[in-house]
C-alpha positions as CSV (number, residue, x, y, z in Angstrom):
1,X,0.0,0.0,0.0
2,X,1.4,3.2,-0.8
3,X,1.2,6.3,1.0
4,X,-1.3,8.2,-1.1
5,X,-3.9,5.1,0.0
6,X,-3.0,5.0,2.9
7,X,-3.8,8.6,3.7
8,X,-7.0,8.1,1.5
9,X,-8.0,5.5,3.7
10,X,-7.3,7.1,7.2
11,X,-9.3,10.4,6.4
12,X,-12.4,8.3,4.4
13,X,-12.1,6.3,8.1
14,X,-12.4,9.4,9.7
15,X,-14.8,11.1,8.1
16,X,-16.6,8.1,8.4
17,X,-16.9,8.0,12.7
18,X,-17.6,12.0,12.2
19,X,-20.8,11.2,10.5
20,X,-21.5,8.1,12.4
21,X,-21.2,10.8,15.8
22,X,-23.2,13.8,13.9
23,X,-25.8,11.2,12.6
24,X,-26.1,10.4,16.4
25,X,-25.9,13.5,18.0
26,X,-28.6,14.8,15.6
27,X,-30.9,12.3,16.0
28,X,-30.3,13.0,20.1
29,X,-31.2,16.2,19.4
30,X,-34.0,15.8,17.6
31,X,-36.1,13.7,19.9
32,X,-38.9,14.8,21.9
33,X,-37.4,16.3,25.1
34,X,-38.1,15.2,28.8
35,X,-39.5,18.7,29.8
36,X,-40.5,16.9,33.4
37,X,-36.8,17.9,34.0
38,X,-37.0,21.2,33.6
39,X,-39.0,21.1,36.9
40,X,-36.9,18.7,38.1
41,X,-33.9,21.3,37.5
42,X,-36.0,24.3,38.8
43,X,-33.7,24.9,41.4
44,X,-30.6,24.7,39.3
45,X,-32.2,27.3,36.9
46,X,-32.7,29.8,39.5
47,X,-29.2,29.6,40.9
48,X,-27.5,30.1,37.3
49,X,-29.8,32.8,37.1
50,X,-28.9,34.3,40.1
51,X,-25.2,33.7,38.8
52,X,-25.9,35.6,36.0
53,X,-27.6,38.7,37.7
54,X,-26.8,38.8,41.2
55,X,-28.1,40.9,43.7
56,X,-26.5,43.9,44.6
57,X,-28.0,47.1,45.5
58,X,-30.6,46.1,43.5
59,X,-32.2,42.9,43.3
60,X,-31.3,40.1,41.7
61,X,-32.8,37.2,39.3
62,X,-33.7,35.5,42.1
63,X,-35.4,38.4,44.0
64,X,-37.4,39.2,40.5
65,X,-38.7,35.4,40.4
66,X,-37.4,34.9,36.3
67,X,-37.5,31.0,37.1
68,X,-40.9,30.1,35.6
69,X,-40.9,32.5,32.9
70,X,-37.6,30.6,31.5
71,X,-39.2,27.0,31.9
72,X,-42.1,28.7,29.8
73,X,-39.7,30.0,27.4
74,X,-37.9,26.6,27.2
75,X,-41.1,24.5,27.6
76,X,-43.5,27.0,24.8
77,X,-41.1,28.9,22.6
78,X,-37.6,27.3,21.9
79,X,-37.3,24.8,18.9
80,X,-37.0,21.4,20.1
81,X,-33.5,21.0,19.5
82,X,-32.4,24.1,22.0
83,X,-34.6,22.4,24.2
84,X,-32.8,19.1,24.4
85,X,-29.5,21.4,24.7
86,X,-30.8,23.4,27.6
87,X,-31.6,20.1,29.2
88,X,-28.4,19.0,28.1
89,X,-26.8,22.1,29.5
90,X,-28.3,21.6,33.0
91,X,-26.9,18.6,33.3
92,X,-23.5,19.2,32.6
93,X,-23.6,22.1,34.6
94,X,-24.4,20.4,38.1
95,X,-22.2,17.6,36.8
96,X,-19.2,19.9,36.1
97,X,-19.9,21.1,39.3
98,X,-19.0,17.5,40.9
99,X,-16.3,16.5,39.1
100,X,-14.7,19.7,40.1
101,X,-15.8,20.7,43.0
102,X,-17.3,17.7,44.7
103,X,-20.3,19.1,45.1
104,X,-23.5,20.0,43.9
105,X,-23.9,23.4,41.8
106,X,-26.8,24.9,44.5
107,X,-24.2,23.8,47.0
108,X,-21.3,25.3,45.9
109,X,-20.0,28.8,47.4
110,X,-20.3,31.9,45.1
111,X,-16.6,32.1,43.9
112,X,-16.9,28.5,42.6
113,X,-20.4,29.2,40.9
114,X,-18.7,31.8,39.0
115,X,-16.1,29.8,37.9
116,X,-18.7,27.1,36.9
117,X,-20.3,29.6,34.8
118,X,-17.3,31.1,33.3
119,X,-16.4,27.9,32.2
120,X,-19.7,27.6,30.5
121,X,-19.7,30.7,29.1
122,X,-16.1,30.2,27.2
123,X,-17.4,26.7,26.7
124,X,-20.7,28.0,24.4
125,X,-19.4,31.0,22.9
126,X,-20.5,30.7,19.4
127,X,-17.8,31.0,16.5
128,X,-17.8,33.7,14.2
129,X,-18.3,33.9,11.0
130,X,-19.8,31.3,8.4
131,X,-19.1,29.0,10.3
132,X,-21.0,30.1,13.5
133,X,-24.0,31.3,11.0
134,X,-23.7,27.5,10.0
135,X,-23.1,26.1,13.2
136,X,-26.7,28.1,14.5
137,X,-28.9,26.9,11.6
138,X,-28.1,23.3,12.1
139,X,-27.6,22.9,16.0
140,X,-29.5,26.3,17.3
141,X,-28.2,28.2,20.1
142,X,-25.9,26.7,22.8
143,X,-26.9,26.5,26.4
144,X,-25.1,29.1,27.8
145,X,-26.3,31.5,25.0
146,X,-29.7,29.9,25.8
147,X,-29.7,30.7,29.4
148,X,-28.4,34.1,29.0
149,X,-30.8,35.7,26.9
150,X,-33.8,34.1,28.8
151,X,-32.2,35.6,31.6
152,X,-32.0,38.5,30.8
153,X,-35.2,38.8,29.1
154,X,-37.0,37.4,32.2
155,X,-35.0,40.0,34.4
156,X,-36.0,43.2,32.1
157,X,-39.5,42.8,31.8
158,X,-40.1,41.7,35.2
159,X,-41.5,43.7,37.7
160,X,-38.7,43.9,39.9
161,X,-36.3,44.0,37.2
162,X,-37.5,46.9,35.5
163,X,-38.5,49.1,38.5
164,X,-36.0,48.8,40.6
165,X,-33.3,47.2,38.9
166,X,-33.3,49.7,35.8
167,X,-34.6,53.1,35.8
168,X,-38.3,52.9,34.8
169,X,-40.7,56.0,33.6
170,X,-44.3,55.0,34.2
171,X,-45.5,58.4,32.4
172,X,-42.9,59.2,29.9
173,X,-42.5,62.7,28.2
174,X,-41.7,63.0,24.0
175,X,-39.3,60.1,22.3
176,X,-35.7,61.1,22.6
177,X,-33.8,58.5,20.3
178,X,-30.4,59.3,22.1
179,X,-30.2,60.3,25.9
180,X,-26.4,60.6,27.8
181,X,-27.0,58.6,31.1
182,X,-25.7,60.5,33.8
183,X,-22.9,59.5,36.2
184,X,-24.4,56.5,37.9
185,X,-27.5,56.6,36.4
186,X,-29.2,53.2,35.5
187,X,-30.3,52.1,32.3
188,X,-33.9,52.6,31.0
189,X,-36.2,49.7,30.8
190,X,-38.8,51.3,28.3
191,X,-37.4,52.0,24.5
């Protein structure tokens, strides 16, 4: 056998596994998802999203109560195959958690739940490009990304979020497209 074949043979191999994994992986993804975890995981949800948005001075994703609205996000609005990633996702997350920190990801102490959620966060970042454009339209969003938005979402057109976590004009005067924030000043929650 000459080298030519040889080299023929080991990328036709491993294109072959790549396809066999995708084929897989796709069809995993596709499947109805278990949404009875999601409630199972309600816990875990509230603690990334507290991660995410702590409280400070003003209160966090916890305080504003974002949990249900992002299992009805999950559950009503995301395509099936973010779903099964989300679900995915969650359980990664608590079982990164335990292989690092021997613990549970509710249980573990702020400083390791940020690191948890850094990790996660360099982990998902989509790639640029073509390729990430590609990547999106065949896999959807990753986890992280996932969890993120519906975050913040949830957290800026809560209650809480928008009245005492931004700055929030019940009556407001004439549209202003562009407004300087003062020194301090917190963002507006109203467009």
């Amino acid at each position: 056998m000459n080298r030519r074949k040889a080299i023929a043979s080991l990328l036709v191999l491993a294109g072959g596994t790549a396809a066999v994994y995708s084929g897989v992986r796709w069809r995993k993804l596709n499947t109805a998802p278990d949404l009875v975890k999601l409630q199972a995981h309600k816990d875990l949800i509230t603690e990334l999203a507290e991660t995410i948005i702590p409280a400070t001075d003003t209160p966090g994703a916890k305080a504003a109560g974002i949990t249900p609205f992002i299992i009805s996000l999950v559950t009503d609005c995301t395509p099936r195959r973010e779903q099964n990633r989300f679900i995915e996702g969650l359980i990664e997350v608590d079982g990164y958690a335990r292989a690092e920190y021997k613990r549970s990801f509710i249980k573990c102490s702020t400083e390791q739940r940020e690191a948890v959620v850094a990790y996660f966060e360099k982990r998902d970042r989509p790639y640029k490009g073509l390729l990430g454009k590609v990547s999106k339209r065949i896999m959807g969003d990753s986890f992280f990304t996932i969890m993120k938005k519906y975050t913040v979402i949830g957290y800026c057109t809560s209650m809480k979020g928008a009245t005492e976590g931004l700055a929030y004009d019940y009556v407001p005067g004439r549209y202003v497209g562009s407004v300087k924030l003062q020194p301090g000043q917190k963002c507006w929650a109203t467009e």
